[in-house]
N, C-alpha and C positions, 0 to 999 in steps of 0.2 A: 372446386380447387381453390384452396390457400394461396394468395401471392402476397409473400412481402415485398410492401409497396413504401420505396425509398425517396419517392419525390419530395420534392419540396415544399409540393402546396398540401402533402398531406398533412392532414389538421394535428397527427399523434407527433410527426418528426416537429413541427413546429413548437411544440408544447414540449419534447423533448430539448428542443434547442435551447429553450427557454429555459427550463428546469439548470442544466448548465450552466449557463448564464449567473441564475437566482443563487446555485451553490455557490459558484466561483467567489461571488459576491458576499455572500455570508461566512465565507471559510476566510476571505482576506480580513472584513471587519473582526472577524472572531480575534485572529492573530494580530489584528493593530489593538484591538484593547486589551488582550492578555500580557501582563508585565510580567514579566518572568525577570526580567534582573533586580529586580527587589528581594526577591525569593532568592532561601540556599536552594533547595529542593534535594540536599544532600542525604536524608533522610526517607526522600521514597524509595521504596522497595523495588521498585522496579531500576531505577538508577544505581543503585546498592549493589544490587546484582550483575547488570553489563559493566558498570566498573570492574567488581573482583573479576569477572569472565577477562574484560580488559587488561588488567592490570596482571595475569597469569601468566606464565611462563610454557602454560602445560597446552592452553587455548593458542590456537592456528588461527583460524578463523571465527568472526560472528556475522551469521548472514540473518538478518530480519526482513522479512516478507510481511512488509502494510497493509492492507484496501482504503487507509487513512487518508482524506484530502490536506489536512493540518499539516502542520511541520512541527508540534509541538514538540516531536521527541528530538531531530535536530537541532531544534533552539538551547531545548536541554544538556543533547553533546558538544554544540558548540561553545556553551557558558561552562564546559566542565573541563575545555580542553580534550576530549575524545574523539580522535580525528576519525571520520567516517568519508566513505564512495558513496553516491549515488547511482546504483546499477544502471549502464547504458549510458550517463550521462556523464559518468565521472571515473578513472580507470585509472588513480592514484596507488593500487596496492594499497590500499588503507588495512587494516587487520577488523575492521565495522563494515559490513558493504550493507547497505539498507535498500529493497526493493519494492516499488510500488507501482502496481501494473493495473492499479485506476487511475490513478496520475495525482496530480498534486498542485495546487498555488504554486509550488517554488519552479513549475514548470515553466520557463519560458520562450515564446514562439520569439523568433527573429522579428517577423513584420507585426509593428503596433499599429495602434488607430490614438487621432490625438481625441480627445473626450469631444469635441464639439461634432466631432462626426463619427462617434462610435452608433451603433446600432447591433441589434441581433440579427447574426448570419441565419439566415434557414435552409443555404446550398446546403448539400450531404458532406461537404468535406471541410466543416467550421468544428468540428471535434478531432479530425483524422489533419494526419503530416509524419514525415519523416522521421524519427527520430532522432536526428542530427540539427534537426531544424528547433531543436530546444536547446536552451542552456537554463541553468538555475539559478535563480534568484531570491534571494533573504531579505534585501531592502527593499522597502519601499513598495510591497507588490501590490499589484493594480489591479483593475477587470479591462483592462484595453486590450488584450490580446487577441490577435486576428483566431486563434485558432485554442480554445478552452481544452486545456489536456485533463479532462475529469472523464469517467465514466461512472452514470449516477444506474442505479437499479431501476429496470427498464421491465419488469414482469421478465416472459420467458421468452422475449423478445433474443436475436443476433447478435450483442454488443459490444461483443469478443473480437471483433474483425478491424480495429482499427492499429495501424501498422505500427505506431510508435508502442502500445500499450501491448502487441504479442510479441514484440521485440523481447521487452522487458520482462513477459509472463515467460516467454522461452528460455530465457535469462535463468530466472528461478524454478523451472523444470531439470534444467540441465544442472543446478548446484544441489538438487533435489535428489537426484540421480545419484550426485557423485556421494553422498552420505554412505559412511558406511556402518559397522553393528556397533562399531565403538565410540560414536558420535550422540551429541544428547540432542532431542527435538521436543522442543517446549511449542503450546498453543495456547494463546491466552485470548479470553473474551472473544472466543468465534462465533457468529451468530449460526450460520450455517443455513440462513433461508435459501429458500428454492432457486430464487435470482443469481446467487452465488455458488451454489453448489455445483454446477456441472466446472465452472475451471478450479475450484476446492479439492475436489476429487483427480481431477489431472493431475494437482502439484503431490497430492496424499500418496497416491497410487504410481508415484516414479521414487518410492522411496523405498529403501531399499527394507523389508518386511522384517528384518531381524535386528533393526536396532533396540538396541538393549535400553537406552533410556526414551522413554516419552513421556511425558507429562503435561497433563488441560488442569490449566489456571484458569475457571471461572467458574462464579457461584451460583451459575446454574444452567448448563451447557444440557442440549436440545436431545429429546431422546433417540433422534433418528443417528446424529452424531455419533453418538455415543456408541450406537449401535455399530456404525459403520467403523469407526476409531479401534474397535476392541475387536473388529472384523480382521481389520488389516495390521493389526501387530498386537504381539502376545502378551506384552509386559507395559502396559497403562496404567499412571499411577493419577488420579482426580484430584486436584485439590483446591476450597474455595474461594481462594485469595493466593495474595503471591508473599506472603511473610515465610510461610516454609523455605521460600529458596533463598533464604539468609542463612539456614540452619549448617 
């Protein structure tokens, strides 16, 4: 008999804790040396497009679903004046609600650690907390947080169970749901490995099957996807870049 075994002195949770940790730390350097206010960035295609969706009279809503640790795309809308929610975090009515249900740097735990006495937690509940117990942060972000809101690919490992990050995935099930045939559903750059797939398929599989628009933006999307993509809805259009959605 299999038993997942969540202690602490076990050597995998440890290396997990760690791995956390290592991300958190790479994702905040990444985003202190990325200068983005230098740059128009008015010109990417992908900005081009949530703009006109923004800027539309006919567009209700834009919900984007991340697995992203970066914040690069809200740096983007907030240097462009495009006001956006944070699902769970932020309940503004914004017409942009952005949802990320692996968590993200801009997550922030209430209780910090000051750097002389940071260390890595190896307790079970140094990734896990409430979901109220974060607010978001854009300045200044650190690796001192008592509690790392990341979930990094863990094999086929349980990962899914931590309270703030099903809040959010319930979040995007439920806006998943509500889609209806006359709604458009774009997918860009999904890798679709085996780590990811079983809650990929949860969000896929609450939508409603007769949406008339879907469209995978990437130059070379996984053949098992693909398989399953053109399983559950009849009208898939592939394309390998995103300049088409300017047209």
């Amino acid at each position: 008999m299999h038993r997942n075994n969540k202690k602490s002195s076990n050597i995998y949770i440890k290396a997990y804790k760690e791995l956390v940790t290592y991300l958190h730390a790479l994702f905040a350097y990444y985003n202190k040396i990325l200068d983005i206010d230098s740059e128009d960035f008015s010109d990417w295609a992908w900005f081009k497009f949530i703009n006109k969706l923004y800027n539309s009279p006919d567009v209700e809503k834009i919900h984007i679903v991340t697995f992203n640790y970066d914040i690069w795309l809200e740096r983007i809308l907030k240097k462009h004046n495009i006001e956006f929610d944070v699902s769970n975090l932020e309940d503004r009515q914004k017409k942009v609600i952005i949802y990320k249900p692996h968590g993200s740097i801009s997550f922030s735990h209430k209780v910090k650690k000051e750097k002389e006495a940071f260390n890595i937690r190896y307790d079970s509940d140094s990734n896990d907390g409430n979901i109220d117990e974060f607010s978001l942060n854009y300045e200044n972000i650190d690796t001192l947080n008592s509690v790392n809101a990341i979930i990094p690919p863990a094999g086929d490992s349980n990962r899914l169970d931590f309270k703030w990050a099903k809040e959010i995935r319930d979040k995007a099930k439920e806006i998943a749901q509500s889609l209806n045939k006359e709604d458009e559903l774009l997918i860009c750059g999904l890798s679709y490995w085996h780590v990811d797939r079983l809650e990929i398929d949860s969000i896929l599989t609450s939508i409603n099957p007769e949406i008339e628009e879907v469209k995978i933006i990437n130059p070379s999307t996984p053949k098992v996807f693909n398989a399953i993509i053109t399983t559950l809805f009849d009208k898939v259009i592939f394309y390998s870049n995103s300049k088409p959605l300017l047209l």
